[in-house]
TIMARTI-322836 format. One line per field, with one value per residue (C-alpha): residue in three letters; chain; y, x, z. Coordinates in Angstrom, 1 decimal, padded with zeros to 4 digits. Layout:
REM residues N
aa [Ala ...] .
ch [A ...] .
yy [Y ...] .
xx [X ...] .
zz [Z ...] .
***
This chain:
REM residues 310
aa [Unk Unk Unk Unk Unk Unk Unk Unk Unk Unk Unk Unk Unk Unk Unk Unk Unk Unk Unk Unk Unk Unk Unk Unk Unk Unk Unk Unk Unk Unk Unk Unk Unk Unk Unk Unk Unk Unk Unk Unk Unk Unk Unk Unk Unk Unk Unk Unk Unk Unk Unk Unk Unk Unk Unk Unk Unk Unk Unk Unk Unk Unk Unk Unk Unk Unk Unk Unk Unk Unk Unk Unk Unk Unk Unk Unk Unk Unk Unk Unk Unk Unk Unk Unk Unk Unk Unk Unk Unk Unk Unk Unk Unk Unk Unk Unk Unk Unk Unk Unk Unk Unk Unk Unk Unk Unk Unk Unk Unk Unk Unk Unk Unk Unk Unk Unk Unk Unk Unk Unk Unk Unk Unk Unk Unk Unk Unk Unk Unk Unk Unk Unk Unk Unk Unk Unk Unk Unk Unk Unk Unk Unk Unk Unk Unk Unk Unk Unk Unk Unk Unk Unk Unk Unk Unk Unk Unk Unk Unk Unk Unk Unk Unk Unk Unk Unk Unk Unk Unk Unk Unk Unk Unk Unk Unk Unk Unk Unk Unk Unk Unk Unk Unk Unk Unk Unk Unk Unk Unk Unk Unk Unk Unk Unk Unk Unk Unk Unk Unk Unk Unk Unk Unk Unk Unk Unk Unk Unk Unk Unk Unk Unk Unk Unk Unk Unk Unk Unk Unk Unk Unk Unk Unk Unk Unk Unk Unk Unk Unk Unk Unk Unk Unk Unk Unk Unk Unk Unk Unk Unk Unk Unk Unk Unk Unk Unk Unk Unk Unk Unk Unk Unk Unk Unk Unk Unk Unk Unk Unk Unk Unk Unk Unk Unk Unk Unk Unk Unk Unk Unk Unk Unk Unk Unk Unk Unk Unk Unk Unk Unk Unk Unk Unk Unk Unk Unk Unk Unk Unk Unk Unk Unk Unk Unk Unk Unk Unk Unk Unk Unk Unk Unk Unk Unk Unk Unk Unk Unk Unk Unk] .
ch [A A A A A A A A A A A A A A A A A A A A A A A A A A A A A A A A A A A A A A A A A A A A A A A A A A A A A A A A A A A A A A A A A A A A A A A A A A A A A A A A A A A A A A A A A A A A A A A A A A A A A A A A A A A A A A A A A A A A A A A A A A A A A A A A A A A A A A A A A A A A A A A A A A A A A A A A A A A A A A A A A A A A A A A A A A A A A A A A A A A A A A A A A A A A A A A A A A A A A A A A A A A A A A A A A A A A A A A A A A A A A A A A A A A A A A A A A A A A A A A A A A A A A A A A A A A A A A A A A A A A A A A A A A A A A A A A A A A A A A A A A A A A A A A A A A A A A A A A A A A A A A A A A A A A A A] .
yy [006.8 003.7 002.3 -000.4 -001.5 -001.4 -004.0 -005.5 -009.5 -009.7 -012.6 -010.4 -007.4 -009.7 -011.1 -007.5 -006.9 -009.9 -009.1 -005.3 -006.9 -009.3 -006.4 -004.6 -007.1 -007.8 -003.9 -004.4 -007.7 -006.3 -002.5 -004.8 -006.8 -003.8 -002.0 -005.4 -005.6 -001.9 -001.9 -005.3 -003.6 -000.4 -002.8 -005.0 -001.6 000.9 003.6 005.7 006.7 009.1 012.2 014.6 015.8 012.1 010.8 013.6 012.9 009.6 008.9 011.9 013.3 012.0 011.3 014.4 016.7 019.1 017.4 019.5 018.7 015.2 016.2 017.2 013.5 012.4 014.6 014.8 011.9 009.6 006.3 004.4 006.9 004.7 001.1 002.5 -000.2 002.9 002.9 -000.4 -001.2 -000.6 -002.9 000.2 -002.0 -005.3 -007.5 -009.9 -010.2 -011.3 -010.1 -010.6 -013.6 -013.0 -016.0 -018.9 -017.7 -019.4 -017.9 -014.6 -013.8 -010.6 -011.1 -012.5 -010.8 -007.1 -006.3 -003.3 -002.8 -001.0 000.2 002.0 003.7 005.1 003.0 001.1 003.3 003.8 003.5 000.7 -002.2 -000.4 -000.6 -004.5 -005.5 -003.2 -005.1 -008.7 -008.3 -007.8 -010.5 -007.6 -008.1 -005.3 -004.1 -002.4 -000.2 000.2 002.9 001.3 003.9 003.3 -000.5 -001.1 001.6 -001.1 -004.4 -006.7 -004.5 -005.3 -008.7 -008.6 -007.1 -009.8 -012.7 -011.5 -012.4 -008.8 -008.0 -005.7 -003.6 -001.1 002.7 003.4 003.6 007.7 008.9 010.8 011.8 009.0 011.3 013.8 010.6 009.1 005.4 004.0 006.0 004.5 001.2 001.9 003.2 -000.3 -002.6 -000.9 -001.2 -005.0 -006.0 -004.4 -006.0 -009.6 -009.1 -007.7 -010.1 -013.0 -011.5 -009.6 -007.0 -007.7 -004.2 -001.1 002.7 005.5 008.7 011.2 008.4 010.3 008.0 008.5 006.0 006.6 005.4 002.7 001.4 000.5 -001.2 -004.6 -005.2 -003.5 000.0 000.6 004.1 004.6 005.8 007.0 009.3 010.1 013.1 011.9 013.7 016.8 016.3 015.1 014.4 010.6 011.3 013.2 010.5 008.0 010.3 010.7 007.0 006.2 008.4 007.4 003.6 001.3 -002.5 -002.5 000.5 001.0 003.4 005.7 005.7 006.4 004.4 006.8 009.2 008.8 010.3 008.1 004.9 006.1 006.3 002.4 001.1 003.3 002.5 -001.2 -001.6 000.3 -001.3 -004.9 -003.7 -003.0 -006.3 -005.5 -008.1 -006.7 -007.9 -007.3 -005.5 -009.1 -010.7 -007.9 -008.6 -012.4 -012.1 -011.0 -007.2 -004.6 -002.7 000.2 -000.6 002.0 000.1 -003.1 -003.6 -003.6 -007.6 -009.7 -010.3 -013.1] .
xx [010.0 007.5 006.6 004.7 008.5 009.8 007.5 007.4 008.2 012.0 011.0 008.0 010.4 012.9 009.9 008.8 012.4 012.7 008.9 010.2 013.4 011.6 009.0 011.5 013.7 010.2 009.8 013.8 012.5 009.6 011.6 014.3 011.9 009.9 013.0 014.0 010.9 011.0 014.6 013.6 010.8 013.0 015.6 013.1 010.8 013.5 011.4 009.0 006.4 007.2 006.5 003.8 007.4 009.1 005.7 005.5 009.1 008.4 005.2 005.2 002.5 -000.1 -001.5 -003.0 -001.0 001.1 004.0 006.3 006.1 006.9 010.8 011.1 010.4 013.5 015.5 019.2 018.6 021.0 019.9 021.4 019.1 016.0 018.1 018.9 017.8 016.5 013.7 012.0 008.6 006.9 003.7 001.2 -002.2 -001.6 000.9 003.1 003.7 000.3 -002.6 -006.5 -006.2 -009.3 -011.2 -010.5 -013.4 -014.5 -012.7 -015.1 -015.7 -016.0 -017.8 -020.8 -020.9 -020.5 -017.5 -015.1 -011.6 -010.3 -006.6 -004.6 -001.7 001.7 001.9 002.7 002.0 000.6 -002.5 -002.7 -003.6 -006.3 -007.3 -006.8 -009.3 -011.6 -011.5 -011.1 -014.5 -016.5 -013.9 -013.0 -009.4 -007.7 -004.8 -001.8 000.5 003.1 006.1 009.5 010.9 007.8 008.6 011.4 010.3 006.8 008.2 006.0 002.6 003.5 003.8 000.2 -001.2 000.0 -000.8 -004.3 -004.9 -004.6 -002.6 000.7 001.9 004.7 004.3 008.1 010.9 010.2 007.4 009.0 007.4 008.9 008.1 010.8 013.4 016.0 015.6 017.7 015.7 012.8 014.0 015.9 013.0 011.0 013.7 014.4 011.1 010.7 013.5 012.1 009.0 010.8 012.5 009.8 006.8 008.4 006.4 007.1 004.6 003.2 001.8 002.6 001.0 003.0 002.8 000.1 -000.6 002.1 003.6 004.3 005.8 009.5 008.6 006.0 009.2 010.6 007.7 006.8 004.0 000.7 000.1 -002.9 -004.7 -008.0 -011.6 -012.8 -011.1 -011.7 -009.4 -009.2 -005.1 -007.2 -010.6 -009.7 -012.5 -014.1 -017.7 -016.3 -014.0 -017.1 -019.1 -016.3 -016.1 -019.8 -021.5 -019.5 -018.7 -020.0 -019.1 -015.5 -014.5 -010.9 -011.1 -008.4 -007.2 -004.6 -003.8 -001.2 -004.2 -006.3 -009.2 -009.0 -008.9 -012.0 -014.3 -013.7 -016.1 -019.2 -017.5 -017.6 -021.0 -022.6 -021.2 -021.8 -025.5 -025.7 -024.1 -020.6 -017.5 -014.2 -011.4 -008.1 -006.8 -005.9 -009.4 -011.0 -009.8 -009.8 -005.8 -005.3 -004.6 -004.5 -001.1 -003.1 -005.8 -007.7 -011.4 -012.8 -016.0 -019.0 -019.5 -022.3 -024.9 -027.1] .
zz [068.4 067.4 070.0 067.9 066.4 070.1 070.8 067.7 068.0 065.9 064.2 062.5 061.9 060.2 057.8 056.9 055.6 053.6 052.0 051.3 049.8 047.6 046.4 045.4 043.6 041.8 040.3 039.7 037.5 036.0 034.7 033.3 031.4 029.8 028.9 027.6 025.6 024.4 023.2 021.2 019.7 018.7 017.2 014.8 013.7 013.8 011.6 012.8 010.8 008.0 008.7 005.9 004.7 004.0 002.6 -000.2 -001.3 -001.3 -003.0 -005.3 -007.1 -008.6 -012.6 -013.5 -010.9 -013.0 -014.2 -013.3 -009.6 -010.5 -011.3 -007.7 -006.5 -005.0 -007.1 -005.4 -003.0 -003.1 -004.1 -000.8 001.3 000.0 001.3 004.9 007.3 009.1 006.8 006.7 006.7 010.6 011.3 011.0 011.3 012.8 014.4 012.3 008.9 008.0 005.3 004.9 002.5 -000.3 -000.1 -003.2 -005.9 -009.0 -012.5 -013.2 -017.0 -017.3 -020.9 -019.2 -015.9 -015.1 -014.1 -012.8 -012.4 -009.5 -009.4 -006.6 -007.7 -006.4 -003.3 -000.9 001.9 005.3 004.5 002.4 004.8 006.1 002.0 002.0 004.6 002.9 000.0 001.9 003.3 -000.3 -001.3 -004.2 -006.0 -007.5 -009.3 -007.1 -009.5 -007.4 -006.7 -006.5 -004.0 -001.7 -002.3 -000.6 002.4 002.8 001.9 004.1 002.7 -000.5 000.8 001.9 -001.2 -003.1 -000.2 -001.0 -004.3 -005.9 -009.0 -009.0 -011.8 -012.4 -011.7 -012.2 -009.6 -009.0 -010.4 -013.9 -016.4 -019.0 -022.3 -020.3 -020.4 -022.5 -023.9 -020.7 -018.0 -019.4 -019.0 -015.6 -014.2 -014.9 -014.5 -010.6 -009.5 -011.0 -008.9 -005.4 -005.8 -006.7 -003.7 -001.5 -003.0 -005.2 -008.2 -010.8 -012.6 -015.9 -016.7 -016.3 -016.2 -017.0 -014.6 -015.6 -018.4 -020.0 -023.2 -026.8 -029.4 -027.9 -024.2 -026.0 -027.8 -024.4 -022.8 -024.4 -021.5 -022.0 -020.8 -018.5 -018.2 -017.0 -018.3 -014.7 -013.0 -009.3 -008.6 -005.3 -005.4 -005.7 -003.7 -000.5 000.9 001.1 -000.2 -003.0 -004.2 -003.9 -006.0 -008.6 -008.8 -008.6 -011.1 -014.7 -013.7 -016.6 -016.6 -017.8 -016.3 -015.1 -012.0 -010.9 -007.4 -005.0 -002.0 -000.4 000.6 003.7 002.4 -000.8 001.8 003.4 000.0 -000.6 001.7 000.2 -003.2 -002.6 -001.1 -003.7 -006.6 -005.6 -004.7 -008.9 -009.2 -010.2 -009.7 -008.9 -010.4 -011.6 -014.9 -016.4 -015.0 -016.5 -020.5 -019.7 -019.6 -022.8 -021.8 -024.9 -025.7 -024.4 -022.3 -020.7 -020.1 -021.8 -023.7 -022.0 -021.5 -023.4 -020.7 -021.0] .
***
């Protein structure tokens, strides 16, 4: 028995049950509103992120990957798998829909000033934001040639990309090797992914580079924008490891390089930073494809002449 209740004015006793009662009616508030919150963050970012599996049928292999694995790239999915509202794009680095804007820079002529041409293919992907503020804080553009399938899965990066000042060009819808395809694939496979990005970014690329660089006169014959390869290749699809990548990219860089990248691998990401400081400390600008060849972008471009220093 409590003896302490027993003698317990009932004017207190009645207080301590209206306190109780309003403590718990304020968890009862408080659970609402966080499963309130929760279930509105489930319904606008519906897709977790892909698994290893999703993200290799999705981005595909790289340019100088056999390929033969590229044929396995969505093969048998059916195209309204890629549209399912279950896979739109989740905010992976930073709340809202918002990008690290490159700063407003004077015109660069690359005929004057040394100059480099960095280029990130087969995204968007996870890891590709990270990549943009990177770049945002050495104020570096670069050119984004970009997988139509991975598109529409990272809508608002693309967004991003393109809200800071870089350049976007077509990698295909899939990832096919375009020598392998009829007249009408080739064009399908363009046509696909310049629609998802017109959607996605308002933009709509004005180059292109061909899987594995793979192209002959059949798949040139369907392309009237200009066909960008590279001259330095990084492997990074192969040597995943950061300081290798940096290496790869460092060593044969000559103004008017075009370097090879991939955005879609961690590792790849991780080698920008060192890329970027070192570079700028040999005085390099990094610009777009277009910036690069003053907007007047060869057929086949795969670096530009080394510029006329003063």
């Amino acid at each position: 028995m409590d003896i302490c209740a027993r003698s317990r004015p009932p004017f207190l006793a009645g207080a301590k049950r209206v306190a109780v009662g309003a403590l718990a009616a304020a968890v009862l508030v408080t659970l609402t509103a966080a499963t309130g919150v929760s279930q509105a963050a489930a319904r606008s970012d519906p897709r977790p992120a892909p698994s290893d599996g999703l993200s290799v049928a999705l981005f595909g292999a790289s340019e100088v990957s056999p390929p033969g694995a590229s044929l396995a790239v969505l093969s048998g999915a059916p195209e309204a798998a890629l549209l399912e509202p279950a896979l739109l794009d989740p905010v992976l680095s930073a709340p809202g829909d918002t990008a690290p804007v490159a700063r407003p820079r004077p015109r660069v002529d690359c005929r004057h000033v040394k100059c480099v041409a960095l280029t990130f293919d087969d995204g968007p992907g996870r890891y590709t934001d990270t990549l943009l503020r990177h770049l945002a804080k050495y104020h570096a553009h670069a050119t984004f040639f970009v997988v139509g399938s991975n598109v529409v899965v990272y809508p608002r990066v693309l967004r991003r990309t393109v809200a800071a000042g870089h350049e976007i060009g077509n990698h295909t819808w899939s990832h096919p090797v375009l020598t392998r395809l009829s007249a009408a694939g080739v064009r399908s496979q363009l046509v696909r992914t310049d629609r998802a990005v017109k959607a996605a970014a308002g933009v709509v690329p004005q180059l292109v580079r061909p899987p594995y660089g793979a192209f002959n006169k059949a798949v040139s014959r369907q392309i009237a924008r200009p066909l960008v390869l590279w001259n330095v290749d990084t492997l990074d699809w192969r040597y995943r490891n950061s300081a290798t990548v940096a290496r790869r990219a460092l060593r044969p860089v000559r103004p008017g390089s075009i370097i090879l990248f991939h955005d879609i691998h961690r590792t790849t990401v991780g080698a920008i930073p060192h890329v970027l400081k070192s570079l700028a400390k040999r005085g390099y600008r990094f610009v777009t494809v277009s910036e690069l060849f003053g907007g007047h972008v060869p057929h086949v471009a795969f670096g530009a002449a080394p510029p006329k220093l003063l």
